[in-house]
Backbone as a printed PyTorch tensor [residue, N CA C, xyz], in Angstrom:
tensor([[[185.0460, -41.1450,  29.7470],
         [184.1610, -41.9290,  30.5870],
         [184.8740, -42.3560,  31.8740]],

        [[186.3490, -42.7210,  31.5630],
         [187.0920, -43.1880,  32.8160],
         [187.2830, -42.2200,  33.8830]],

        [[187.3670, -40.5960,  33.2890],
         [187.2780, -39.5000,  34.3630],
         [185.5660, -39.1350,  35.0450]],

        [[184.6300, -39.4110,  34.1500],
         [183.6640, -39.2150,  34.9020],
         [183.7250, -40.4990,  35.9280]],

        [[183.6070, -41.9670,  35.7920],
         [183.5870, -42.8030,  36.8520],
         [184.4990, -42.5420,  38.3850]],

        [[185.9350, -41.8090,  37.6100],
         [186.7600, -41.5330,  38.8150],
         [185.9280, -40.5250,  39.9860]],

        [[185.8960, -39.6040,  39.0840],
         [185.2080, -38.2250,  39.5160],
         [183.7460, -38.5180,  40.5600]],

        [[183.2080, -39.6950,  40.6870],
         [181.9460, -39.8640,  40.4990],
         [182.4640, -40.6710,  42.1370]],

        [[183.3760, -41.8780,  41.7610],
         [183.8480, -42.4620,  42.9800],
         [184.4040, -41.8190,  44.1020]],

        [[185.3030, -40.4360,  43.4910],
         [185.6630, -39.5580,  44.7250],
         [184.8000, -38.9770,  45.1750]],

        [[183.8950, -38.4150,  44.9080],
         [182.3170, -38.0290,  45.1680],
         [182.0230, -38.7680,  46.3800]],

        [[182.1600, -40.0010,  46.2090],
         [181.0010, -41.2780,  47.0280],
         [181.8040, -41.3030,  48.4050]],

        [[183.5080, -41.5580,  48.2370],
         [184.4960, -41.6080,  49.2700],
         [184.5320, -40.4280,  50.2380]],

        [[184.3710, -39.2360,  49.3830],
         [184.5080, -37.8350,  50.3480],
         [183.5540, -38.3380,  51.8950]],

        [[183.6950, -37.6420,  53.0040],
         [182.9600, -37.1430,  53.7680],
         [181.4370, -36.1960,  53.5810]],

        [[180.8830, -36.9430,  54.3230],
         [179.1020, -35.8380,  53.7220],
         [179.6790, -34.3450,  54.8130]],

        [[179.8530, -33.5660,  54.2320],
         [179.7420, -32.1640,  54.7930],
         [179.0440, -30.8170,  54.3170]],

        [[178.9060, -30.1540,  54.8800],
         [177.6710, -29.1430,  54.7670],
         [178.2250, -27.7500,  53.9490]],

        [[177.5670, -27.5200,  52.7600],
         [177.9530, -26.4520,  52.0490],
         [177.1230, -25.0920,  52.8100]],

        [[177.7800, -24.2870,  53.2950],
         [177.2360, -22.6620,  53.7680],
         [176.7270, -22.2220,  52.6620]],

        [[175.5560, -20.9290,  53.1890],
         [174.8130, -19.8610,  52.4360],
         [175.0110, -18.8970,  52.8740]],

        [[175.3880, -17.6650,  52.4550],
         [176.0150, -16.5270,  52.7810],
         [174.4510, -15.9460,  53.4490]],

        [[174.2710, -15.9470,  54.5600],
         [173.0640, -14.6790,  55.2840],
         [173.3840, -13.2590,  55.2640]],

        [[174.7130, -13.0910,  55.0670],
         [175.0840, -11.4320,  55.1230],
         [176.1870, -11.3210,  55.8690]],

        [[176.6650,  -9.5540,  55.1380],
         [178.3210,  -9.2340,  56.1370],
         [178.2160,  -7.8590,  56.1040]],

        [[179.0810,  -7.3070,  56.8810],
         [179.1510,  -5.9990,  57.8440],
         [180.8150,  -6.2040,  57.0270]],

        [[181.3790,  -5.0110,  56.9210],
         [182.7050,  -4.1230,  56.4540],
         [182.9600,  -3.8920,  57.6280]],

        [[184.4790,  -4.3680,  57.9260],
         [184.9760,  -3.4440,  59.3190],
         [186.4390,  -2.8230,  58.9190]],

        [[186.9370,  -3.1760,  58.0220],
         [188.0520,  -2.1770,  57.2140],
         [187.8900,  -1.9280,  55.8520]],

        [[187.5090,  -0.4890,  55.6480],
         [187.8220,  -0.2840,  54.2270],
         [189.2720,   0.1540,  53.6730]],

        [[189.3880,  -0.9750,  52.4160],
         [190.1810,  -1.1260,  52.1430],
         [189.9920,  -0.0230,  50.1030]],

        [[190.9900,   0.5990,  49.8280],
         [191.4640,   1.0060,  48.6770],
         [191.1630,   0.3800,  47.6850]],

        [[192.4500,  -0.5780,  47.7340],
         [192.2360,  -1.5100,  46.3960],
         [191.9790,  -2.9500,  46.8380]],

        [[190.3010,  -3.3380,  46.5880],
         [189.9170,  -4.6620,  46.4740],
         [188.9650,  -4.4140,  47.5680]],

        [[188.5030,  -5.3170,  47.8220],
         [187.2420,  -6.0700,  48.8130],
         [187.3570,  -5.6810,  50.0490]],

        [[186.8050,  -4.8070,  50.7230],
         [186.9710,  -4.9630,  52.4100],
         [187.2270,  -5.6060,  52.9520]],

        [[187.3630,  -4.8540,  54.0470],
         [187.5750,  -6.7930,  55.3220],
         [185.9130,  -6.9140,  56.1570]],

        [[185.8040,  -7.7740,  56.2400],
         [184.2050,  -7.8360,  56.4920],
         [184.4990,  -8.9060,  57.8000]],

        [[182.9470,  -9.0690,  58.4350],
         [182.6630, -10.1630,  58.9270],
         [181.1700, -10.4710,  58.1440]],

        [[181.5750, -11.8970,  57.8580],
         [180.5790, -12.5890,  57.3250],
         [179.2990, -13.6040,  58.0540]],

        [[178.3270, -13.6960,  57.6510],
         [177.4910, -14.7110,  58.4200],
         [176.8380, -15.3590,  57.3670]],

        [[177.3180, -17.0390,  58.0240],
         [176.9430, -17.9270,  56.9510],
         [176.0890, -19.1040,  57.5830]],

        [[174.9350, -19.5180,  57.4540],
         [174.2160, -21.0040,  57.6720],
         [174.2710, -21.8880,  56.8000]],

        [[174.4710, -23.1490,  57.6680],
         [174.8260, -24.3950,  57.3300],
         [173.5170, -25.4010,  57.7920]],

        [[173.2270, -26.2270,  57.1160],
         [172.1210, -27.6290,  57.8030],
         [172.8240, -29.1070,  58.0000]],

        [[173.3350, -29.2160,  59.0530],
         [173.7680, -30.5160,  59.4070],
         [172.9760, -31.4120,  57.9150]],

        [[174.3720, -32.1920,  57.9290],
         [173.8030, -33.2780,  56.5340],
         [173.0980, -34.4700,  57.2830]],

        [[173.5450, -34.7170,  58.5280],
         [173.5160, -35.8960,  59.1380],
         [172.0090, -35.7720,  60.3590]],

        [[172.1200, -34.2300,  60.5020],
         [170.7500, -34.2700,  61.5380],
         [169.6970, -33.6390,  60.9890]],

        [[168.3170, -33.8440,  60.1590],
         [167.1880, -33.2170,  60.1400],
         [166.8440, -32.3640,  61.0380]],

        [[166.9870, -31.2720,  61.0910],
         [166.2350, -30.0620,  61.6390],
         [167.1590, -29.4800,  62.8240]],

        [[168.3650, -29.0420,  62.0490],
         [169.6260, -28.1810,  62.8360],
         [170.0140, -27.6480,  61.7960]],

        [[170.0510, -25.7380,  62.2410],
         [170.8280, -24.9110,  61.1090],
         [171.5530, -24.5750,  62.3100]],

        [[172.9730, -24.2930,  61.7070],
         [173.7360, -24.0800,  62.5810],
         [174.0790, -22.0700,  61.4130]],

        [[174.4600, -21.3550,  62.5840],
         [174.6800, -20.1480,  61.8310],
         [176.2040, -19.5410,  62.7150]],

        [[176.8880, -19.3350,  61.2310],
         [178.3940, -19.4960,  61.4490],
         [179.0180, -17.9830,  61.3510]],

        [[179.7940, -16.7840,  62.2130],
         [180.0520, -15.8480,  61.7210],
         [181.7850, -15.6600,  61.7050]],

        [[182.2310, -15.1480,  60.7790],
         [183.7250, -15.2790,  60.6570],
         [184.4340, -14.1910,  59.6250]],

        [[185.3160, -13.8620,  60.4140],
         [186.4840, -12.8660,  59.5230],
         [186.6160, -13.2600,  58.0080]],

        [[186.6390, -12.1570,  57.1440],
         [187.5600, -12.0970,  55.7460],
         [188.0640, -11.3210,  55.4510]],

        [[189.2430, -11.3960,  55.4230],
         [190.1900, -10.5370,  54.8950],
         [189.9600,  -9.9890,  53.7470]],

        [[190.0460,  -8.6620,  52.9870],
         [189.8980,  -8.0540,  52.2250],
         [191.2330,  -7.5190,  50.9080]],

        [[191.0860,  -5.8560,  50.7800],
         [192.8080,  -5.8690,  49.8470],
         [192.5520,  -6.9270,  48.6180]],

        [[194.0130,  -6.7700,  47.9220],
         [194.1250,  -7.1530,  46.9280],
         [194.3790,  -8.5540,  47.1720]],

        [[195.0740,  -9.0680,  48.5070],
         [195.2090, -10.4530,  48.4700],
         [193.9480, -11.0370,  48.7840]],

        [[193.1430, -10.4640,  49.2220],
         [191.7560, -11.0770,  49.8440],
         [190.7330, -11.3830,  48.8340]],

        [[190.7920, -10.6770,  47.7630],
         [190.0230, -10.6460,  46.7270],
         [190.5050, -11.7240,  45.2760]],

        [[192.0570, -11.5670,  45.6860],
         [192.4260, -12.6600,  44.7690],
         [192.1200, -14.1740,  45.3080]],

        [[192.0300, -14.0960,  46.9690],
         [192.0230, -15.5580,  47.3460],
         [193.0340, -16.0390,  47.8320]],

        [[193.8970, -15.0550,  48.3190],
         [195.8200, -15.2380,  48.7520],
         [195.8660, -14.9850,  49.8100]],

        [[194.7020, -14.3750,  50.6010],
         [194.8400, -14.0810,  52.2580],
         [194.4780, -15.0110,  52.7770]],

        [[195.4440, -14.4080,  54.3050],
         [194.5840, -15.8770,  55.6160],
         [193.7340, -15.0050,  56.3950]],

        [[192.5910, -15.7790,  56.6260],
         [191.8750, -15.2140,  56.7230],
         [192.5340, -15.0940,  58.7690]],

        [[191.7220, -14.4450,  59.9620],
         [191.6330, -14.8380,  60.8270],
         [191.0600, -15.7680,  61.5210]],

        [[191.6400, -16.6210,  62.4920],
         [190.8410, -17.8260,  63.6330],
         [190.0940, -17.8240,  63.9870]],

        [[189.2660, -16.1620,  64.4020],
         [188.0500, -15.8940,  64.9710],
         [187.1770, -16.6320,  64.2670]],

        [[185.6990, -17.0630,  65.2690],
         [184.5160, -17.7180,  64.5360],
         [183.9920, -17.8150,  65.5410]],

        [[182.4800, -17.8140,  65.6010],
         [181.3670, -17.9330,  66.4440],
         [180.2330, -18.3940,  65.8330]],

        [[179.6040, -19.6180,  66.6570],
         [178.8440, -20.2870,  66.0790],
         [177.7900, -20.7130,  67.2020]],

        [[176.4050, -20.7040,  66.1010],
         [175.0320, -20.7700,  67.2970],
         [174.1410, -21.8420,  66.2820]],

        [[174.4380, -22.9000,  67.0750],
         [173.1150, -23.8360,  65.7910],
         [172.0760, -23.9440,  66.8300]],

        [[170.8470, -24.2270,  65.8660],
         [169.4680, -23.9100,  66.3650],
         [168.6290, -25.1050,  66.1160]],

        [[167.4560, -25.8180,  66.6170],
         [166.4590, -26.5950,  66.3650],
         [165.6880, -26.0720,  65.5640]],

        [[165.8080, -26.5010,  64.3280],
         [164.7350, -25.3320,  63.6660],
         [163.2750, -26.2000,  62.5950]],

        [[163.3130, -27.6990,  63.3640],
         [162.1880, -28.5590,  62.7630],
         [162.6000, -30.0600,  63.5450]],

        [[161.5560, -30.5180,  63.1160],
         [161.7550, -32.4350,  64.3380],
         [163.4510, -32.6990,  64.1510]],

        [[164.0360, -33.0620,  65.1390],
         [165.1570, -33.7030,  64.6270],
         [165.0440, -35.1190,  64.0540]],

        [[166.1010, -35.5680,  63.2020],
         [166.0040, -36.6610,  62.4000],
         [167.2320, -37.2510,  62.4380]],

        [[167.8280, -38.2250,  63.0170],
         [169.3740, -38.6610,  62.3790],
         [169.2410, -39.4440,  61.0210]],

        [[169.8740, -39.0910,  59.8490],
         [169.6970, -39.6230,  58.8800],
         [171.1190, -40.7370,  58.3100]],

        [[171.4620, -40.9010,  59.5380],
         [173.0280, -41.6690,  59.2570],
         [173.2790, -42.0920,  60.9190]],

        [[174.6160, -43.0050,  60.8620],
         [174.7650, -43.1390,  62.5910],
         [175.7770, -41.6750,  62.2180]],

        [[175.7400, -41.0340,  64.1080],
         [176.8410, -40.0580,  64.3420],
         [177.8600, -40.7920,  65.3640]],

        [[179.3120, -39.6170,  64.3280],
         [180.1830, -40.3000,  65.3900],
         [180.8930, -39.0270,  66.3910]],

        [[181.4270, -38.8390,  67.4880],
         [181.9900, -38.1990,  67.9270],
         [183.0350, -37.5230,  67.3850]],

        [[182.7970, -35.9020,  67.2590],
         [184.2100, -35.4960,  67.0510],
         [184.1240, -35.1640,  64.9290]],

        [[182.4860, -35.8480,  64.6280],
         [182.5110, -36.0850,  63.1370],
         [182.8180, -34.4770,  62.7470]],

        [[183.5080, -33.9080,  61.4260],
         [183.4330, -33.0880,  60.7470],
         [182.3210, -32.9110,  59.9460]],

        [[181.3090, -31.5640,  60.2260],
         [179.9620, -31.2030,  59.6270],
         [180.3210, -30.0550,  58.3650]],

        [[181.2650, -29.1860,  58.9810],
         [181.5190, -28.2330,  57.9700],
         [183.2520, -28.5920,  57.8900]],

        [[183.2490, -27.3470,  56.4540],
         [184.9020, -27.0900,  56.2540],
         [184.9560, -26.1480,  55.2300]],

        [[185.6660, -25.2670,  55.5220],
         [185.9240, -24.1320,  55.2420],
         [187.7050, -23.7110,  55.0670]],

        [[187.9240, -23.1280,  54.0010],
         [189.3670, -22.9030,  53.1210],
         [189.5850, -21.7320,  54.0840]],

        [[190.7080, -21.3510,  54.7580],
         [190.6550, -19.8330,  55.3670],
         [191.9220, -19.2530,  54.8540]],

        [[192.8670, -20.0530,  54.0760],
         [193.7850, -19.3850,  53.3160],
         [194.4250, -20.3320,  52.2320]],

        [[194.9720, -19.8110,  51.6570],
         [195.4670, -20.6550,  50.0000],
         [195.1790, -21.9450,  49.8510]],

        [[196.5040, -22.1950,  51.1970],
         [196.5390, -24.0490,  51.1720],
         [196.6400, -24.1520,  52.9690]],

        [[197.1540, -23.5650,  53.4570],
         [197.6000, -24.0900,  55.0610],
         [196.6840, -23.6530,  56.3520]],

        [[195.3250, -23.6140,  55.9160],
         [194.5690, -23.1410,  57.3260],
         [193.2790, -23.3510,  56.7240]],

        [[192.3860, -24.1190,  57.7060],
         [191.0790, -24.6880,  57.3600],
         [190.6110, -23.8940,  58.8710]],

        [[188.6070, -23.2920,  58.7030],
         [188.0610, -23.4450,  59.8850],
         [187.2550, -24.8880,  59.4200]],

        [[186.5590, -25.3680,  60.6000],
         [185.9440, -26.6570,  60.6630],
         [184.8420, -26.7710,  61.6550]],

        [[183.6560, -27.5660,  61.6800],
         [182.9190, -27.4360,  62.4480],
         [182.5940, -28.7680,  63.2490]],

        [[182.8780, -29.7590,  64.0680],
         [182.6700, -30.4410,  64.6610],
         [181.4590, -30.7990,  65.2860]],

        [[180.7180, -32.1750,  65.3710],
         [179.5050, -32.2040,  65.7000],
         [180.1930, -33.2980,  67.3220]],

        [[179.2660, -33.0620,  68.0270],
         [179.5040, -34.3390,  69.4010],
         [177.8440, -34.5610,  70.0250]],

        [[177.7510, -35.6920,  70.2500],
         [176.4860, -36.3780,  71.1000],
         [176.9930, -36.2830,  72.3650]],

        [[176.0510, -35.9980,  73.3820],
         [176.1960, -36.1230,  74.5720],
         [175.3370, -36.9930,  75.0390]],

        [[175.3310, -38.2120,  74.7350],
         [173.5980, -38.9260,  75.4380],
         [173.2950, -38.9140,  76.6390]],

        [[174.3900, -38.1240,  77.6440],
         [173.7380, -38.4600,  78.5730],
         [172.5840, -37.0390,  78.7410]],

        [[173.0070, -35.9090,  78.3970],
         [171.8610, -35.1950,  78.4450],
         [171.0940, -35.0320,  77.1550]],

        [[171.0660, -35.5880,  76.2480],
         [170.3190, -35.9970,  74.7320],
         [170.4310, -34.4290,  74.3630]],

        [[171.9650, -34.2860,  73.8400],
         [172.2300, -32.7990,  73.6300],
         [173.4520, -32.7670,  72.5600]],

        [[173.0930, -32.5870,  71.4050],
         [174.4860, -32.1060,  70.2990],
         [175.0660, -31.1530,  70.4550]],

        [[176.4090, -30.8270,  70.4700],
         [177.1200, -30.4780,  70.3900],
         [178.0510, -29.5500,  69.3870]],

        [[177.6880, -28.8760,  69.2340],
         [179.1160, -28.0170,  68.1620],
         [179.8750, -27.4480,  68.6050]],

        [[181.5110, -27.2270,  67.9190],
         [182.7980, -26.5730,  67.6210],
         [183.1970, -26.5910,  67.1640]],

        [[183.5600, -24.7910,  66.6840],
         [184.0310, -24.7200,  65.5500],
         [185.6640, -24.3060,  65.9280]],

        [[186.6790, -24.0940,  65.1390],
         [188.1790, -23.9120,  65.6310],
         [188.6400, -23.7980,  64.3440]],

        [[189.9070, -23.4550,  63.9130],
         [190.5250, -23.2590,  62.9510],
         [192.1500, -23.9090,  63.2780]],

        [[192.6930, -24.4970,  62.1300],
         [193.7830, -25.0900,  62.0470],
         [194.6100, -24.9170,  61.1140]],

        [[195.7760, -25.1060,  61.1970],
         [196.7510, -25.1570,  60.3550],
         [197.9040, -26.4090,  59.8070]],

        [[198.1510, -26.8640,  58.9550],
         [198.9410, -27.7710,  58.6320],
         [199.6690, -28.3370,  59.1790]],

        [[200.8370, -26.9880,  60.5870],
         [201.8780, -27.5020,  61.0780],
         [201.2700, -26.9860,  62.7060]],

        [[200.3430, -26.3240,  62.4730],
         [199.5610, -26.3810,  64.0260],
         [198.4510, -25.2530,  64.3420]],

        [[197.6960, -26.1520,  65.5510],
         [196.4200, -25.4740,  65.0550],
         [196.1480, -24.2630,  65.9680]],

        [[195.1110, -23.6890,  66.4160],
         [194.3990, -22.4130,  67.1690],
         [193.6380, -22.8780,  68.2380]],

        [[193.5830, -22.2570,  69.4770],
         [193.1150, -22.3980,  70.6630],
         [192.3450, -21.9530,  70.8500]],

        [[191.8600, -20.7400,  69.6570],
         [190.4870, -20.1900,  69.6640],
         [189.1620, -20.8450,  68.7620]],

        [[188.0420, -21.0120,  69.4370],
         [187.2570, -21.8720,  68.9680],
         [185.8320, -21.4010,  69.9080]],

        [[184.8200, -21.5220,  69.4030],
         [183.3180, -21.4500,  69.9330],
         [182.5730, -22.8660,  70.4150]],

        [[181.9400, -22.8790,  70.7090],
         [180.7810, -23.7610,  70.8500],
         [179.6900, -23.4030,  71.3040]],

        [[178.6590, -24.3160,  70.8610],
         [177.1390, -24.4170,  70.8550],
         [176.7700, -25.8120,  71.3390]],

        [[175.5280, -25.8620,  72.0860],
         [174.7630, -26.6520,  71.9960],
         [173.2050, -26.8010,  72.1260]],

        [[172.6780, -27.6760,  71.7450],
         [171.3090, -28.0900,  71.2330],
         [170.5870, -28.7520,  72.1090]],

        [[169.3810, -28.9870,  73.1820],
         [169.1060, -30.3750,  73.6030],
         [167.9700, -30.3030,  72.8100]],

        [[168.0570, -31.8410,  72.7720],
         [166.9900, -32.7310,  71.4660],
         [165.6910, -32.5840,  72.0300]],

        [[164.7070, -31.9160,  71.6250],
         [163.3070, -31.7300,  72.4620],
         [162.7100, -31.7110,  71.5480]],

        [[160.9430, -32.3030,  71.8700],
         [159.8080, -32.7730,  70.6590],
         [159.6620, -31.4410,  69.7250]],

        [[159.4360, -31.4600,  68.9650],
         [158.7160, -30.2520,  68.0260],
         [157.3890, -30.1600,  67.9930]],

        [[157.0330, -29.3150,  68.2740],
         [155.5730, -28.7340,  68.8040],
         [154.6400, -28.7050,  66.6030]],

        [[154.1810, -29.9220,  66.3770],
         [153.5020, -29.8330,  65.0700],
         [152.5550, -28.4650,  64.7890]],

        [[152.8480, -27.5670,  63.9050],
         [151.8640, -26.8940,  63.4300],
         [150.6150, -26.9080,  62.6740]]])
């Protein structure tokens, strides 16, 4: 009982961030033994904004380390989020908040997706970038959104 309460409290403490759905991937090295190397495309729904899918595309390494889960993946990533129903803030936002997060190798390299408000042109913001433990990548995308009515069907 004492591990479910723990389990339950780290739950509550985490950060709200957005679990991806695989939309599909393209092979760009075939590999022998194990999994290709692909590029993948994955959508995400802001936890924090009603009616933003953001759609994420990114390297995976393939081979035997890729398939075990032992590769790093590459920095590359490109990202296009979309208005895709009324927007809603369902929380306050903060600048700079982490929306996604993503493992890109064992233990020492995360990609991540960053949300930012711009109020002065009523326009969100995304970037995505990839990092490492002892330092991070200069390569990174961005997107943005301006907040406009939704036309009711």
């Amino acid at each position: 009982m004492r591990i479910a309460k723990g389990l339950l409290a780290a739950c509550l403490v985490l950060p709200l961030v957005a679990q991806a759905e695989e939309i599909g991937e393209v092979s760009t090295v075939f590999k022998w033994v194990g999994p290709n190397d692909k590029i993948v495309v994955e959508a995400f729904d802001d936890p924090k904004v009603e009616g933003v899918t953001c759609y994420l595309s990114r390297a995976k390494t393939g081979g035997v380390k890729g398939g075990l889960g032992l590769a790093e993946d590459r920095a590359e990533a490109s990202i296009a989020c979309r208005q895709v129903g009324p927007i809603h803030f369902t929380g306050k936002l903060k600048d700079g908040e982490e929306v996604f997060k993503e493992r890109t190798s064992l233990v020492f390299k995360t990609m991540q997706v960053v949300r930012f408000f711009d109020e002065k042109r009523n326009t969100l913001v995304y970037l995505v970038y990839s990092d490492r433990v002892i330092e991070g990548s200069p390569q990174n995308a961005v997107t943005a959104i301006p907040i406009l009515p939704w036309a009711a069907q």
